[in-house]
C-alpha positions in Angstrom: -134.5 -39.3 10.0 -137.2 -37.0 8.8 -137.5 -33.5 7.9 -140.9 -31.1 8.1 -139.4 -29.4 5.0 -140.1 -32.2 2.9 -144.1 -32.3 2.8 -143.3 -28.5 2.0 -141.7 -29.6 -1.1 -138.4 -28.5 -0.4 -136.6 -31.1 -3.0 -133.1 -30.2 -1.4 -132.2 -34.0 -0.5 -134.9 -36.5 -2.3 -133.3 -39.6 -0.8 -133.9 -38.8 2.7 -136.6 -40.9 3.4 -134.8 -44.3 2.1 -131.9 -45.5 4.0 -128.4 -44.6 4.0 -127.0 -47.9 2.9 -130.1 -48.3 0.2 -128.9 -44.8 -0.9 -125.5 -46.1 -1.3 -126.3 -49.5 -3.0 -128.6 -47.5 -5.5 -125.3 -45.2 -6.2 -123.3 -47.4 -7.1 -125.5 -49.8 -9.4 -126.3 -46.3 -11.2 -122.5 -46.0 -11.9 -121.6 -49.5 -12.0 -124.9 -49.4 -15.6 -123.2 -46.6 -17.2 -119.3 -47.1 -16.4 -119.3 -51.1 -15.7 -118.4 -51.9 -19.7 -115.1 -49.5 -19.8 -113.8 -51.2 -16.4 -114.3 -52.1 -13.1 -116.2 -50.3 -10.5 -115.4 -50.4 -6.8 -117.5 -50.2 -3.9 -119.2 -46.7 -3.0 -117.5 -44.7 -0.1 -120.0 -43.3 1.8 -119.9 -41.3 5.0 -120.1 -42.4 8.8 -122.7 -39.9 9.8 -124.3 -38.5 6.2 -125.7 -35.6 8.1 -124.8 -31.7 8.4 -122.1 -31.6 6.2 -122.3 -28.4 3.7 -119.8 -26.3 5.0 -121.0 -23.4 2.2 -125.1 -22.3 2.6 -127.2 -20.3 0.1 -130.2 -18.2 1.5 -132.9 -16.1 -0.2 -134.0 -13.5 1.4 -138.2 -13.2 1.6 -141.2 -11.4 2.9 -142.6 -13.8 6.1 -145.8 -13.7 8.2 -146.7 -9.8 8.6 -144.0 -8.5 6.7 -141.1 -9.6 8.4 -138.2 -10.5 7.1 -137.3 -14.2 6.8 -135.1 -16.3 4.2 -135.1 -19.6 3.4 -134.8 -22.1 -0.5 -136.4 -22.0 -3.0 -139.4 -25.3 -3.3 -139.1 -27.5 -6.1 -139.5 -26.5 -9.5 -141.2 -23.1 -7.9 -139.5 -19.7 -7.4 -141.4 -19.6 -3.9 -138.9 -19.1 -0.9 -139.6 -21.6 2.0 -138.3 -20.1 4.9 -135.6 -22.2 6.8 -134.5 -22.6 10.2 -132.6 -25.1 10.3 -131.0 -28.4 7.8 -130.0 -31.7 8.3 -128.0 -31.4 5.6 -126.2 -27.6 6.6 -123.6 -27.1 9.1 -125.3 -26.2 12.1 -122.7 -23.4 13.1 -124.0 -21.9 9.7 -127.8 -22.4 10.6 -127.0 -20.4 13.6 -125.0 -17.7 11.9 -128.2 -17.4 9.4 -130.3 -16.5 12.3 -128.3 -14.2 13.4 -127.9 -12.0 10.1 -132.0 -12.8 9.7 -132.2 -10.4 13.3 -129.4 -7.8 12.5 -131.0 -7.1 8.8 -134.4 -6.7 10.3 -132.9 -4.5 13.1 -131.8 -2.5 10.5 -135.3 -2.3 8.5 -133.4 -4.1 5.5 -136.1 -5.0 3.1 -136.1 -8.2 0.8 -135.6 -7.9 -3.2 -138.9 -8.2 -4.7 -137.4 -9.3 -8.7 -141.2 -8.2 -10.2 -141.0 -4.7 -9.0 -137.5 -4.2 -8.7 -138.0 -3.0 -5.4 -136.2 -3.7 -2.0 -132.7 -4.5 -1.1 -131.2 -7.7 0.1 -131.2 -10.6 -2.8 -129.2 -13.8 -1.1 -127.0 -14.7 1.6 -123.7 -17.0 1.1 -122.5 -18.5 3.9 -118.6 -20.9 4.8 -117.6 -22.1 7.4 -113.9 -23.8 7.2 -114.7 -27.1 9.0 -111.3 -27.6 10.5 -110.5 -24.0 11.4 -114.5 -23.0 12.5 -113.7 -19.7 10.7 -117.2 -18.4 9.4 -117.8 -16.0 6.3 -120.7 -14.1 5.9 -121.6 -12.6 2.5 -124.4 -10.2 2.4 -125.8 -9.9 -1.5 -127.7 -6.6 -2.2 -129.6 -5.2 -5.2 -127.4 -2.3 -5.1 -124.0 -0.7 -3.8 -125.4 1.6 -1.0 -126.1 -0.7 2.2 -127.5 2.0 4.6 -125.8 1.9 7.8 -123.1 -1.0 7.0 -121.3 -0.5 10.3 -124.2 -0.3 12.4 -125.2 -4.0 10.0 -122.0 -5.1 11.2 -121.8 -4.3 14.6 -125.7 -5.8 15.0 -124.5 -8.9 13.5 -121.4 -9.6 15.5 -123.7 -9.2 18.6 -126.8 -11.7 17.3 -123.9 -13.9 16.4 -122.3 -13.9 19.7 -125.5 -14.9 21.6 -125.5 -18.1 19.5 -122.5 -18.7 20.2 -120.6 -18.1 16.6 -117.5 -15.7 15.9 -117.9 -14.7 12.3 -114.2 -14.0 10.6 -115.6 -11.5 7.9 -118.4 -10.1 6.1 -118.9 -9.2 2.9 -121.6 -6.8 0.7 -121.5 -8.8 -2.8 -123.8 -6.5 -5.5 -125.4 -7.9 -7.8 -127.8 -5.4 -9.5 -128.8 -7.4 -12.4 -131.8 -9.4 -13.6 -130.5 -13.0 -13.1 -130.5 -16.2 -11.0 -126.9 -16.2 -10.6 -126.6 -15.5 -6.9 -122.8 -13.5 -7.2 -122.4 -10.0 -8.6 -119.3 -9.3 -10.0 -118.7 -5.8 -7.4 -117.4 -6.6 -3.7 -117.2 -4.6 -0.2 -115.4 -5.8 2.8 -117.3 -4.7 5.9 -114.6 -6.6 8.1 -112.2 -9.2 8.8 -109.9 -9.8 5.4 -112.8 -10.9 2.6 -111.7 -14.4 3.2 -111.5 -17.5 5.8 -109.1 -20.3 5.8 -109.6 -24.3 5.4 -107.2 -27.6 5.9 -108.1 -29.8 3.5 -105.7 -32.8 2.7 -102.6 -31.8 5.0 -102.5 -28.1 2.9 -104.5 -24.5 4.2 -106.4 -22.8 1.5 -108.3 -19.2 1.3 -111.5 -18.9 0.8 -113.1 -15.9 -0.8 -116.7 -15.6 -1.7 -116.6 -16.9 -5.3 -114.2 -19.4 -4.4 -114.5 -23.0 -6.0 -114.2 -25.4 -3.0 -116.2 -28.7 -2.3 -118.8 -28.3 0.4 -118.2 -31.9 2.2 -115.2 -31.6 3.8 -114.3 -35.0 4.7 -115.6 -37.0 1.7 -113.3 -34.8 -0.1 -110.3 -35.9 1.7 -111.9 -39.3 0.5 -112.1 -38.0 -2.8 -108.8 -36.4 -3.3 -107.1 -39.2 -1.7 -108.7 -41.3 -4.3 -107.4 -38.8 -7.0 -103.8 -39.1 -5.6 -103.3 -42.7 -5.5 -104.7 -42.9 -9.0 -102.1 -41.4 -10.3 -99.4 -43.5 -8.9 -96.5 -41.0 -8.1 -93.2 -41.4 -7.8 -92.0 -38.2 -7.3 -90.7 -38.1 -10.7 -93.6 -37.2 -12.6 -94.8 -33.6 -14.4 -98.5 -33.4 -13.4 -101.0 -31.4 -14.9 -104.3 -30.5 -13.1 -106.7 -29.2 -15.7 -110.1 -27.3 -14.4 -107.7 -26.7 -10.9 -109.9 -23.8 -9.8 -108.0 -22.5 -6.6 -105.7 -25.2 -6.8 -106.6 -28.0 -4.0 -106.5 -31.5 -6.2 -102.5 -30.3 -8.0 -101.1 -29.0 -4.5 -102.9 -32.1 -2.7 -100.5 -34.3 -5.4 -97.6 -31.7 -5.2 -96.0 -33.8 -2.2 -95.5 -37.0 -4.4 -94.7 -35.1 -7.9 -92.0 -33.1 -9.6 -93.6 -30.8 -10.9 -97.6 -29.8 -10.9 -98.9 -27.3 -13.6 -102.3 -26.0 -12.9 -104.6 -24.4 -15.8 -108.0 -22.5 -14.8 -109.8 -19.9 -17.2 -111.1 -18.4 -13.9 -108.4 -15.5 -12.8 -109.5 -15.1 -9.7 -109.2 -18.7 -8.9 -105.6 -18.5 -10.3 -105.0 -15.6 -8.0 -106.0 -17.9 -5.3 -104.0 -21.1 -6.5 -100.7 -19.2 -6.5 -101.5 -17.8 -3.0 -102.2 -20.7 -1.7 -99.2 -22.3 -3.3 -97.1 -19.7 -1.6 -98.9 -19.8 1.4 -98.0 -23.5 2.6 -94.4 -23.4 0.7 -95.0 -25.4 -2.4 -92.8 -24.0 -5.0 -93.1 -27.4 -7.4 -96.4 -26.0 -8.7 -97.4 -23.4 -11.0 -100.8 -21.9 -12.4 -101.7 -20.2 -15.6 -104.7 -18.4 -16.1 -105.8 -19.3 -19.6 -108.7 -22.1 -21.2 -107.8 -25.6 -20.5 -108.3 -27.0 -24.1 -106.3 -24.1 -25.8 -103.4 -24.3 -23.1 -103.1 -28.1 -23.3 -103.3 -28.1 -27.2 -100.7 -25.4 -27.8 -98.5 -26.9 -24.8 -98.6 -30.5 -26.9 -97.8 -28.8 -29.9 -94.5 -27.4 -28.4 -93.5 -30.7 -27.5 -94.2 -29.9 -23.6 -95.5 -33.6 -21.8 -97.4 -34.6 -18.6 -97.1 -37.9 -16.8 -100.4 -37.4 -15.6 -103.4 -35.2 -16.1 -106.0 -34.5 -13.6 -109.2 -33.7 -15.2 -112.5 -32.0 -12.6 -115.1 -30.4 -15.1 -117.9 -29.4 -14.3 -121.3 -31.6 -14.4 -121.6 -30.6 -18.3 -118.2 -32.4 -18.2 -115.4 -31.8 -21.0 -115.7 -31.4 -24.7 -114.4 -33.4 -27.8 -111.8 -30.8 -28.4 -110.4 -31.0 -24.4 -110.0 -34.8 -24.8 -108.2 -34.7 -27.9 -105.8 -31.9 -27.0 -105.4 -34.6 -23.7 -104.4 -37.5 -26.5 -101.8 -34.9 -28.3 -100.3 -34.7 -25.1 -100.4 -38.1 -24.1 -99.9 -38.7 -20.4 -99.3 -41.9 -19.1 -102.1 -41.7 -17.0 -105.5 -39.9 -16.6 -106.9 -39.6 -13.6 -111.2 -38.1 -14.4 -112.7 -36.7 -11.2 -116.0 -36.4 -11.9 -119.5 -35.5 -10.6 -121.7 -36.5 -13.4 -121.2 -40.5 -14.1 -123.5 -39.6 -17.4 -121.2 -37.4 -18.8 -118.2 -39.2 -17.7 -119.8 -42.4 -19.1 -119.9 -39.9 -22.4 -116.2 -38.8 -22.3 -115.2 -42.2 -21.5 -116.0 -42.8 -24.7 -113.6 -40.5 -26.6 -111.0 -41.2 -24.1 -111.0 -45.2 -25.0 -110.9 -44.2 -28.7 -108.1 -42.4 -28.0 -105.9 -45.6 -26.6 -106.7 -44.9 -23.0 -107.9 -47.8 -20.7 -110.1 -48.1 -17.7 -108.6 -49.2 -14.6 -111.0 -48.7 -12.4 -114.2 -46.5 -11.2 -114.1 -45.4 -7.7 -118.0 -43.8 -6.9 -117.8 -41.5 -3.4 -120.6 -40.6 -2.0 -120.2 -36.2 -1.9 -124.2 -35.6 -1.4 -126.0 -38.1 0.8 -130.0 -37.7 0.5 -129.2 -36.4 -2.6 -129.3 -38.3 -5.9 -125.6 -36.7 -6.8 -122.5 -38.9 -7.1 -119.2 -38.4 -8.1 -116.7 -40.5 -9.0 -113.0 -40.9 -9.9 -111.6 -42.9 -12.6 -108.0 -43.8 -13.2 -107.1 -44.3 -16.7 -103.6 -45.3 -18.3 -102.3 -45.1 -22.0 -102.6 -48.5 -23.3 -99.3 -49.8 -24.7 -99.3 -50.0 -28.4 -97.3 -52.9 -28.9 -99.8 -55.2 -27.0 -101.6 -57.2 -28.8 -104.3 -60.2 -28.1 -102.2 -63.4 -29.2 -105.1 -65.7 -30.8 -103.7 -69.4 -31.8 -105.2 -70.9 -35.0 -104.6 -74.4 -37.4 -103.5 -72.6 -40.5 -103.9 -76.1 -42.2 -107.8 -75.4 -41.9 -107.4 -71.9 -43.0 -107.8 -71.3 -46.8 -105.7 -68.5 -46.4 -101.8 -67.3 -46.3 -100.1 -66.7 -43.3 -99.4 -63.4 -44.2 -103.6 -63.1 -44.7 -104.4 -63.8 -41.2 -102.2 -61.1 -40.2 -103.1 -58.1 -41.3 -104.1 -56.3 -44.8 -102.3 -53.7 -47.0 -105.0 -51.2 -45.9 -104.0 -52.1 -42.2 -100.2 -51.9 -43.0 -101.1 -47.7 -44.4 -102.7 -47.1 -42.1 -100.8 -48.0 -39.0 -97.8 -46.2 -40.6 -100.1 -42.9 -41.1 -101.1 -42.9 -37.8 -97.3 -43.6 -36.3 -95.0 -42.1 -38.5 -97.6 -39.4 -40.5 -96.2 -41.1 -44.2 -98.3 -42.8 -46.5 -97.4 -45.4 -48.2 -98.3 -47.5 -51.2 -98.7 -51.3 -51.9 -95.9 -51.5 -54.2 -93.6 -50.3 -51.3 -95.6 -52.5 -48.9 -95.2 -55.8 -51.3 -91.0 -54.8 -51.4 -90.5 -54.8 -48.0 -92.4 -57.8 -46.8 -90.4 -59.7 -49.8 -87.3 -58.7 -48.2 -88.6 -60.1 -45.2 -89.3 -63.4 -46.5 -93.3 -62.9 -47.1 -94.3 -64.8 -49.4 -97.1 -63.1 -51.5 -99.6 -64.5 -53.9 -98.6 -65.1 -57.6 -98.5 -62.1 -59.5 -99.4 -59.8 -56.3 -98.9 -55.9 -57.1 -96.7 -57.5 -60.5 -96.7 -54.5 -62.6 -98.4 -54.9 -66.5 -95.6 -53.2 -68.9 -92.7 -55.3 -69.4 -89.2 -54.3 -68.3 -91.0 -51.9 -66.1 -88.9 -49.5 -63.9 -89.8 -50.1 -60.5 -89.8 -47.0 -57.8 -87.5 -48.7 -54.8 -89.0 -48.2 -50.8 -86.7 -45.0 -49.7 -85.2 -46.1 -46.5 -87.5 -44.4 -44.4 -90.5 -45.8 -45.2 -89.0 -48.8 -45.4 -88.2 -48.5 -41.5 -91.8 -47.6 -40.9 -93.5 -50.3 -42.5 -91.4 -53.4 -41.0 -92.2 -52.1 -37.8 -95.8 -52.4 -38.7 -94.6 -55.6 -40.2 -93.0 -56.5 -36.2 -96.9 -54.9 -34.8 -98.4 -57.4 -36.2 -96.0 -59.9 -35.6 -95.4 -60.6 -39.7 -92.2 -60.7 -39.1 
C-alpha cells in the first residue's frame, strides 16, 4: 500500500513502501545486533493489519490555496506544513474529526499562527480517540487566551462533526503563547464535555487529558504490557515498583498479580491521573508519589525499603548511570526494561549487567509499523552470587597450589569489601585459611622481627573472609 504523501516528502512512516513482514525481519535483526550478546532475543510481534492505528493526531494549522485555511505535518527535515486529508497510519474517526474542526475554524474566520510575524491565532490541533470506548477529544492550541466566539467554535464543530458521522466527548483551548516547537502550553480552557475521554487498556479504564502520557497503538500495547507482566513473574506476593509510571497503566496493569505496586513519576499531573485512575477501577494495592525516579528510588534503598520487581519505561534518551545504580541499591529480584530505543537500552544494558543483573530474554514488539521505531521489553533477574562456573583441572600439571588456582588475597579483600563493607589485610587472610587447613607457601606473610606479636582476626572479619573462603569453594 502506497501513499501520495510520500513523493511530497512527508517522512511520517519511511518503511511503507517495503513489506510488512520485511519490515518486521529488519526489526528484529536491528535488536537482535545490539541486544543479541546480553541474551536472547525472541521473535518480533507485529500487528495483523499494521494500518490506522494512532489513536492520538497532531495537526499544524497553515495558510492553503487562496488563503484558506488548511492543516496538515510538517515535510521532512522542513518546517513546511503539507496539508493532510487523510493517513494510513491515523485513526480514521480522527481524520474525520480533523475535517471537521478545519470547516468550523474557517467558519469562524480563525486565522493560522504565522511564527515569523507573530501574527494569527490557531498554532496546532491534538487529537484522541479512546479505541475501545470511540470517545473523541479535541484540543484546539491557540497563540493566545482570547478565542473569539468559543461557543459559537463549539457549536460549529459539533455540527461539522455530526455530518461525518463523529460525536466528539470534549474540546479543549490549550494556549501556548511562546516561541517554541513544543506543541502544549502550560494554560487550559474547557469549552465542553469534562477536559478528558476514557480508554480500556489491559482489563483497567484510564482518563485521558490532553497532556496525558498514553501509547498511541492500542492493541500492540496490550501486546506490550502483557509482555511486561509475564516478565515479571508474579505471585501475588511481590512489592512492585514501576519507575517512569506516567498516569499509571504498566503498575495497575501488574496490580492484579502483585501485593503491592508503588508508582514514581516527576510529572504531577500524571500522578494526579495515576491515583485517579487507581481509584477509579478499585485498586487500592497501588500507590503513586510525585517526585524524580532516581532520588526517590535512592533514598527509598537507603531506608532499607525493597522491590521484588522494578518496571523501568524511559523515555527514548533512556535512563542515566545514577537511575541504574540507585536500581542496584535497591536490588529487586527482577527488572523488567520496557523500552523504545534498543540503542539506548543496548547502552543501559550495560550498567545493568555490571551491576549482577542477567539477561533473560529480549522481546522486540512492533509499536510503529512503516516506521523505523521499535520497542522492546527485556526481563532481567539478579544473578545469584553464590553461582559460580565449576571448571575441572589436573592440578598434577599445574605448577601451582591448590589454594593458587582459587583465588588471590587481592580477590579474598575485595569480595569481603564489596559484601560485608570491611577491609581486611593479608595477615588476617593467611590466619584464617590456616585454620581452615590451607596450606600456604613457606614463609607466606611470616613476619621479620622475632618473637613478633601477632594482631589475631577479630571474630568478625573472621566470619567474613571464610565465607569468601566457601565463594570460592577454598574450603
Amino acid at each position: 500500500m502506497d501513499c501520495k504523501l510520500r513523493a511530497k516528502n512527508c517522512g511520517g512512516c519511511p518503511m511503507l513502501g517495503m513489506d510488512y513482514a520485511a519490515q518486521l525481519k529488519q526489526k528484529e535483526e536491528t535488536v537482535k545486533k545490539l541486544l543479541g550478546k546480553y541474551g536472547p532475543v525472541e521473535h518480533i510481534r507485529g500487528m495483523e493489519t499494521p494500518y490506522h492505528y494512532r489513536n492520538k493526531v497532531i495537526s499544524t494549522f497553515t495558510t492553503g490555496w487562496g488563503g484558506k485555511l488548511t492543516s496538515g505535518i510538517y515535510a521532512a527535515n522542513s518546517h513546511k506544513v503539507l496539508p493532510v486529508e487523510s493517513c494510513l497510519l491515523q485513526d480514521e474517526v480522527l481524520d474525520k474529526t480533523m475535517l471537521a474542526v478545519r470547516a468550523a475554524a474557517g467558519a469562524c474566520h480563525y486565522q493560522p499562527f504565522n511564527e515569523d510575524k507573530g501574527t494569527g491565532l490557531l498554532r496546532h490541533c491534538l487529537l484522541r480517540r479512546g479505541v475501545m470506548t470511540g470517545q473523541v477529544m479535541v484540543v484546539l492550541v491557540t497563540a493566545q487566551p482570547v478565542l473569539p466566539g468559543a461557543k459559537n467554535f463549539v457549536k460549529a464543530l459539533l455540527t461539522e462533526a455530526g455530518k461525518q458521522g463523529v460525536a466528539i466527548t470534549t474540546i479543549v483551548q490549550n494556549v501556548n503563547d511562546r516561541k517554541t516547537s513544543v506543541v502544549l502550553g502550560d494554560m487550559e480552557k474547557v469549552l465542553y464535555g469534562k477536559g478528558f475521554i476514557l480508554d480500556e487498556l489491559c482489563g483497567k479504564t484510564y482518563a485521558i487529558s490532553p497532556r496525558s502520557f498514553y501509547q498511541i497503538n492500542h492493541a500492540q500495547t496490550e501486546v506490550l504490557y502483557g509482555l511486561a507482566v509475564d516478565a515479571a513473574h508474579l505471585t501475588g506476593k511481590e512489592v512492585v515498583l514501576d519507575a517512569y509510571c506516567g498516569i499509571g497503566t504498566i503498575g495497575l496493569t501488574a496490580a492484579d498479580h502483585a501485593k503491592q505496586v508503588v508508582g514514581v513519576e516527576v510529572n504531577r499531573e500524571a500522578v494526579h491521573d495515576a491515583i485517579g485512575n487507581a481509584k477509579h477501577n478499585g485498586v487500592k494495592n497501588a500507590r503513586f508519589f510525585a517526585a524524580d525516579a532516581t532520588r526517590w528510588i535512592g533514598e527509598a534503598a537507603a531506608a532499607g525499603e525493597r522491590a521484588d520487581v522494578i518496571f523501568m519505561d524511559p523515555p527514548r534518551e533512556g535512563s542515566t548511570p545514577q537511575f541504574i545504580e540507585s536500581v542496584a541499591c535497591m536490588a529487586p529480584k527482577r527488572v523488567v526494561y520496557v523500552s523504545c530505543n534498543p540503542v539506548t537500552l543496548a547502552r543501559d544494558l550495560e550498567l545493568l549487567t555490571r551491576k549482577g543483573y542477567k539477561v533473560e530474554s529480549s522481546t522486540p514488539v512492533d509499536m510503529f509499523p512503516h516506521s523505523e521505531h521499535v520497542e522492546t521489553v527485556c526481563a532481567l533477574s539478579k544473578l545469584d552470587v553464590y553461582q559460580k562456573i565449576t571448571v575441572n583441572l589436573k592440578m598434577d600439571e599445574l605448577d601451582v597450589t591448590a589454594a593458587e588456582t582459587k583465588a588471590t588475597y587481592e580477590e579474598i579483600r575485595e569480595y569481603v569489601k564489596e559484601h560485608t563493607g570491611l577491609n581486611v589485610s593479608d595477615l588476617y587472610i593467611a590466619q584464617v585459611k590456616q585454620k581452615c587447613g590451607i596450606k600456604e607457601r613457606q614463609n607466606y606473610n611470616k613476619p621479620k622481627a622475632e618473637n613478633p606479636k601477632r594482631l589475631k582476626c577479630p571474630a568478625e572479619k573472621e566470619r567474613a573472609i571464610r565465607e569468601a573462603l566457601k565463594y570460592f569453594k577454598m574450603i
